[in-house]
DSSP file (Angstrom, degrees, kcal/mol; ACC not computed):
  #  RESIDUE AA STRUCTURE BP1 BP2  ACC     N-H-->O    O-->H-N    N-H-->O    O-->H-N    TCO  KAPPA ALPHA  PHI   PSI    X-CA   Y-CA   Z-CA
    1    1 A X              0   0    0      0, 0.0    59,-0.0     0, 0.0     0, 0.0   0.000 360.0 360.0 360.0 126.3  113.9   91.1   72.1
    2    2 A X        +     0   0    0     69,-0.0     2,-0.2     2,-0.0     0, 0.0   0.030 360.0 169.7 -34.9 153.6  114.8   87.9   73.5
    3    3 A X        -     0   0    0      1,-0.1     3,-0.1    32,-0.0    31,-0.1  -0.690  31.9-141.4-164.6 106.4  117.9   87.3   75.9
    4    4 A X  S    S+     0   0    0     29,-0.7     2,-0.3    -2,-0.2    30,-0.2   0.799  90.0  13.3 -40.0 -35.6  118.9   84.4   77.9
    5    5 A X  E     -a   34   0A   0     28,-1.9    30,-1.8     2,-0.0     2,-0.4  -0.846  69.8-140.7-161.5 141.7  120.0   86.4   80.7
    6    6 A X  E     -a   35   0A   0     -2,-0.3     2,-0.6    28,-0.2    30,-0.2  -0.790  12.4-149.6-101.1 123.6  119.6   90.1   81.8
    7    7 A X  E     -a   36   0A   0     28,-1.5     2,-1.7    -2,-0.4    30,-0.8  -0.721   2.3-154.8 -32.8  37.3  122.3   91.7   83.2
    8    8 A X  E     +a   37   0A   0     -2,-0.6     2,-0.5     1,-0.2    30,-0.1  -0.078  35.5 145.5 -71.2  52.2  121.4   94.6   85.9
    9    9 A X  E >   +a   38   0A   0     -2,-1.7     3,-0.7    28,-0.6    30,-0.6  -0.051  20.6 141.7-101.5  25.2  124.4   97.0   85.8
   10   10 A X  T 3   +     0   0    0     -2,-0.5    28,-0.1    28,-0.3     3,-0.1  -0.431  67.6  21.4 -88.4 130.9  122.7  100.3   86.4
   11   11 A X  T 3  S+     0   0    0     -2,-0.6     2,-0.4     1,-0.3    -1,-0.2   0.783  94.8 126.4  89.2  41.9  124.3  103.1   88.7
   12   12 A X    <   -     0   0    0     -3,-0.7     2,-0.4     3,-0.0    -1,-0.3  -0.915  49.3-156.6-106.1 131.7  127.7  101.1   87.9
   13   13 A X    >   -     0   0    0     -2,-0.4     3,-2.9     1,-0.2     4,-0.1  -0.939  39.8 -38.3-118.2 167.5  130.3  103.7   86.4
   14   14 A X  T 3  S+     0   0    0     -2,-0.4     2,-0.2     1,-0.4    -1,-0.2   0.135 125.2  24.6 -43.7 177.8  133.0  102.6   84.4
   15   15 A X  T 3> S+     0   0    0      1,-0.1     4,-2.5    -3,-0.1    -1,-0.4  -0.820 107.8  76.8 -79.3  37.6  134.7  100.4   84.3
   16   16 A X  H X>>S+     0   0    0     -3,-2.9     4,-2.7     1,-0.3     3,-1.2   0.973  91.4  50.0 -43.8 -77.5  132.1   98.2   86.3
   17   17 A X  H 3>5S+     0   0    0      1,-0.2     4,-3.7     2,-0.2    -1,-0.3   0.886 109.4  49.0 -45.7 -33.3  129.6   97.3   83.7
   18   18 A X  H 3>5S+     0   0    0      2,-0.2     4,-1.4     1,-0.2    -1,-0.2   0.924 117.7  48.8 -75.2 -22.1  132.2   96.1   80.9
   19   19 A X  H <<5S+     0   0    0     -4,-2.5     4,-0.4    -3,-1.2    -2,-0.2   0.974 116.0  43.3 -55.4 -43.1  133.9   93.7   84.4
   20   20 A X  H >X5S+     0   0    0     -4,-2.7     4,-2.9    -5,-0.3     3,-1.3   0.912 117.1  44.1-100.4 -32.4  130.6   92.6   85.2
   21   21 A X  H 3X<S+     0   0    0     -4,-3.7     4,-3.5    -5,-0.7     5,-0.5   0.971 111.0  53.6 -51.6 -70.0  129.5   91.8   81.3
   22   22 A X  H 3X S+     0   0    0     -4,-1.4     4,-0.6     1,-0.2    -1,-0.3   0.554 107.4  52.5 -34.6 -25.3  132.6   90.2   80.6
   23   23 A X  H X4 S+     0   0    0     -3,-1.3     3,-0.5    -4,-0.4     4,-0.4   0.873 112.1  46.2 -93.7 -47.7  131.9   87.8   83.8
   24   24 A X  H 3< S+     0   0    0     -4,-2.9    -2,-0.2     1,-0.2    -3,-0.1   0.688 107.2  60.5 -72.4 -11.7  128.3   86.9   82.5
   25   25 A X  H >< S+     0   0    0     -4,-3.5     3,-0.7    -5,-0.4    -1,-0.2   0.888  99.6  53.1 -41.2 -67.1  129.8   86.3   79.4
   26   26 A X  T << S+     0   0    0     -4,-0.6    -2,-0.2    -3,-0.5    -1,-0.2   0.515 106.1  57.4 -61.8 -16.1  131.9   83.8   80.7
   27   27 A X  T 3  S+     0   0    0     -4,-0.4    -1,-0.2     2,-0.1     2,-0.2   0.400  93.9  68.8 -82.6 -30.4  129.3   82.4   81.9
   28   28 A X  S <  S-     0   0    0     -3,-0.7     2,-0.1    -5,-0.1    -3,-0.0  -0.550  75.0-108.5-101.9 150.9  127.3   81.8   79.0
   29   29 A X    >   -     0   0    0     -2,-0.2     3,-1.1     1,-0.1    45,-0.3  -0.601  49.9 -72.8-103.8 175.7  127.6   79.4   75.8
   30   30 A X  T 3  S+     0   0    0      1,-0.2    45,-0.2    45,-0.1    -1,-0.1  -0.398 118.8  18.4 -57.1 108.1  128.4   80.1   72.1
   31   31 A X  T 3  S+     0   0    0     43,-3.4    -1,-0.2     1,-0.4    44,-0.1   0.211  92.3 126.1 109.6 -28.5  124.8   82.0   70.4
   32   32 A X    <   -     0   0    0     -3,-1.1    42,-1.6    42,-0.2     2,-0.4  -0.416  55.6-133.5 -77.2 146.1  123.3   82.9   73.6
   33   33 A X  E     - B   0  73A   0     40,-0.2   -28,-1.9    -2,-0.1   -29,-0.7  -0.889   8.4-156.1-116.4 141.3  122.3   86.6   74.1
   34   34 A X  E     -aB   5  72A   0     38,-2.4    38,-2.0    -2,-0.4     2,-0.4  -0.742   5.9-154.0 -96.7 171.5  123.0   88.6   77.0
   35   35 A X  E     -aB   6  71A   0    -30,-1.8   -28,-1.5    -2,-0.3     2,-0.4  -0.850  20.4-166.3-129.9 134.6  120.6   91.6   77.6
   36   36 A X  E     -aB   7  70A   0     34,-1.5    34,-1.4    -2,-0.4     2,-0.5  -0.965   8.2-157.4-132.2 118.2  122.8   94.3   79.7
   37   37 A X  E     +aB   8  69A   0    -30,-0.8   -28,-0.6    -2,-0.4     2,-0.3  -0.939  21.9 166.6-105.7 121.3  121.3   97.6   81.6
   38   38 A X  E     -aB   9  68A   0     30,-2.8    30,-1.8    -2,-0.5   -28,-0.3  -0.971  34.7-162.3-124.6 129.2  123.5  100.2   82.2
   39   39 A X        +     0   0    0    -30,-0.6     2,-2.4    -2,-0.3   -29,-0.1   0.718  67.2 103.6 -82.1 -21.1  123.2  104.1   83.3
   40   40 A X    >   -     0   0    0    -28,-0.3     3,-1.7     1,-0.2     4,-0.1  -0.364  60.6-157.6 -62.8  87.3  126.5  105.0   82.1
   41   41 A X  T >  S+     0   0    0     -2,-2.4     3,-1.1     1,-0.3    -1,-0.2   0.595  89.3  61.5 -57.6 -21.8  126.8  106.7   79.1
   42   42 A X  T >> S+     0   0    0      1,-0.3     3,-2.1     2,-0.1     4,-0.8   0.906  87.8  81.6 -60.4 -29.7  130.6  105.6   78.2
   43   43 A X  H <> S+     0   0    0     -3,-1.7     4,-2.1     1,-0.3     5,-0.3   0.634  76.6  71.0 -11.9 -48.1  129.1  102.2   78.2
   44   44 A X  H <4 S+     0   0    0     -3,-1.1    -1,-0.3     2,-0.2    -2,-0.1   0.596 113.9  18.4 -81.5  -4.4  128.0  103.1   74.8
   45   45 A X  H X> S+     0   0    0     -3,-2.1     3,-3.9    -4,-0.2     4,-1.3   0.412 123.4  56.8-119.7 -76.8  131.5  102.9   73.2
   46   46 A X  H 3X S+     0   0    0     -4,-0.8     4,-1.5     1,-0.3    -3,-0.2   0.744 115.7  38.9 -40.1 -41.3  133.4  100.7   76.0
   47   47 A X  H 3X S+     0   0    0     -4,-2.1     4,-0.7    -5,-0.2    -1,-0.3   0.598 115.4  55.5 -60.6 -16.2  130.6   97.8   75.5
   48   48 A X  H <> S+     0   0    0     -3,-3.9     4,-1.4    -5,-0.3    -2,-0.2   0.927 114.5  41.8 -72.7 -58.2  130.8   98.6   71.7
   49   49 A X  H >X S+     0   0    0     -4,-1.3     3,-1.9     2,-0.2     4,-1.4   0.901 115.3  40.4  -7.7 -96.6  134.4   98.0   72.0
   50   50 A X  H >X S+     0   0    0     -4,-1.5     3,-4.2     1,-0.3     4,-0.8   0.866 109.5  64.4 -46.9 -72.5  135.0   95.0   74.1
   51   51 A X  H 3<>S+     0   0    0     -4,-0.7     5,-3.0     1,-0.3    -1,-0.3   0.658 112.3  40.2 -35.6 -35.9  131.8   93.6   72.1
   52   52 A X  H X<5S+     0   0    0     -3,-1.9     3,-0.5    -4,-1.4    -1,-0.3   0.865 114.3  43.2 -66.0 -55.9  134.4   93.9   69.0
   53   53 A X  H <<5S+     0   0    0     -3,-4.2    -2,-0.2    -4,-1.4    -1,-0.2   0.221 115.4  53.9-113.9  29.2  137.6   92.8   70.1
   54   54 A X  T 3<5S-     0   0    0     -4,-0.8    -1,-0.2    -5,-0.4    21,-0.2   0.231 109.9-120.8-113.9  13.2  135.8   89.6   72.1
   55   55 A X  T < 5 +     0   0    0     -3,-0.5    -3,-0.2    -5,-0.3     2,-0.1   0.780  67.6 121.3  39.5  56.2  134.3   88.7   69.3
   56   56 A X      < -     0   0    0     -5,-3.0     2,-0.4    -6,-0.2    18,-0.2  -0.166  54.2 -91.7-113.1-158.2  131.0   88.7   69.9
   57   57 A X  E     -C   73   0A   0     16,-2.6    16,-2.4    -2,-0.1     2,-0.3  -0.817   5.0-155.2-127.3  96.5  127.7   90.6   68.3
   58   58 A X  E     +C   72   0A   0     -2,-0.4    14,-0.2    14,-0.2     3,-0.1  -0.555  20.3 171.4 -67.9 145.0  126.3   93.3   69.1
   59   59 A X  E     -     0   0A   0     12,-3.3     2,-0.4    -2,-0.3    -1,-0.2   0.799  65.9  -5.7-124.8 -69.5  122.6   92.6   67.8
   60   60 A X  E     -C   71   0A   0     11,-1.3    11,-1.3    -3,-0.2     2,-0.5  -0.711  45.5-174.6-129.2 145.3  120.7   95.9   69.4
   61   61 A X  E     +C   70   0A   0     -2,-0.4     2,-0.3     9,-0.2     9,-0.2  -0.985  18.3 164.8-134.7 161.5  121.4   98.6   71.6
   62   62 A X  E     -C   69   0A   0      7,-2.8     7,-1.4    -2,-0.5     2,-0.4  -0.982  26.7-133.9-160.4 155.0  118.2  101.0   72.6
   63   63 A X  E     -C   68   0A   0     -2,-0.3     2,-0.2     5,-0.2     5,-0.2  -0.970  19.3-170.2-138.4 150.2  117.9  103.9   75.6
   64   64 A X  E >   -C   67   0A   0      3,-1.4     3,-4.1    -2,-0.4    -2,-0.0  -0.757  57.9 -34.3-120.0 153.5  115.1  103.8   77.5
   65   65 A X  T 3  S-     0   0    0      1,-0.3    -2,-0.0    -2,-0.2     0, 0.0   0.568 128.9 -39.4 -41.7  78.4  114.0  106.7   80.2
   66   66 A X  T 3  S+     0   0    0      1,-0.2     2,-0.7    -3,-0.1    -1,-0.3   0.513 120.1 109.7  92.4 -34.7  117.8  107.2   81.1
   67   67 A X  E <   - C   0  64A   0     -3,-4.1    -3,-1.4   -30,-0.0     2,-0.4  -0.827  60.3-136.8-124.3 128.6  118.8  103.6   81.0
   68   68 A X  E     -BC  38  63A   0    -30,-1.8   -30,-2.8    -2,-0.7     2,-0.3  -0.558  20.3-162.7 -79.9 120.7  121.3  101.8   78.0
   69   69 A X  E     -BC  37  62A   0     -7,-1.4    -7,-2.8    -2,-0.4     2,-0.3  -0.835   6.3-171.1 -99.1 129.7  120.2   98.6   76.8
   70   70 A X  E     -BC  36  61A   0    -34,-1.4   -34,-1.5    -2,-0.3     2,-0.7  -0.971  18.8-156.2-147.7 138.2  122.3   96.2   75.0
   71   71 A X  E     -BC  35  60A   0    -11,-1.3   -12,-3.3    -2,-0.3   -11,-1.3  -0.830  23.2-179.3-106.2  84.9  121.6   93.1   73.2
   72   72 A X  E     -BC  34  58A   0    -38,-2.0   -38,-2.4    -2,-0.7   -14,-0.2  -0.791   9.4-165.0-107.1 105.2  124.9   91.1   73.3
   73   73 A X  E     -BC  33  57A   0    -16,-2.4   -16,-2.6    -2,-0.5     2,-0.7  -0.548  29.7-108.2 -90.9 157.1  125.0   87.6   71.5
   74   74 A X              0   0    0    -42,-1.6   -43,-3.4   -45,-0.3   -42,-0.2  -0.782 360.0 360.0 -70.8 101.7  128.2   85.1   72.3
   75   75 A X              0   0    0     -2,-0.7   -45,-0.1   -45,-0.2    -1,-0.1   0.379 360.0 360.0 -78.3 360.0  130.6   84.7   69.6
């Protein structure tokens, strides 16, 4: 999947990864997706969250040997 900008938050524990999304967020314009790698398994509900009540999209989430990928477009 496409992603304008990847994210590399792995060996982060909470709440790091949703600080450092939320910064690249900011960062980013309306439609753009960011791509986020995380080892932290609460990442999968605290980035579902935030994703929710910032009004944004989550468009995919996947794990891969160990590490959570999430495919977060800008609302």
């Amino acid at each position: 999947m496409d992603s304008n900008k990847v994210l590399d938050a792995k060996g982060l524990a909470c709440p790091m990864p949703i600080v450092k999304t939320k910064k690249a967020m900011g960062e980013m314009e309306t439609g753009q997706v960011l791509e986020v790698h995380t080892t932290d398994k609460g990442a999968i509900n605290d980035l579902t969250a935030w994703t929710k009540s910032g009004g944004h999209e989550l468009i995919k989430q996947e794990e891969e040997n160990g590490v959570l990928k999430f495919w977060i477009k800008k609302g």
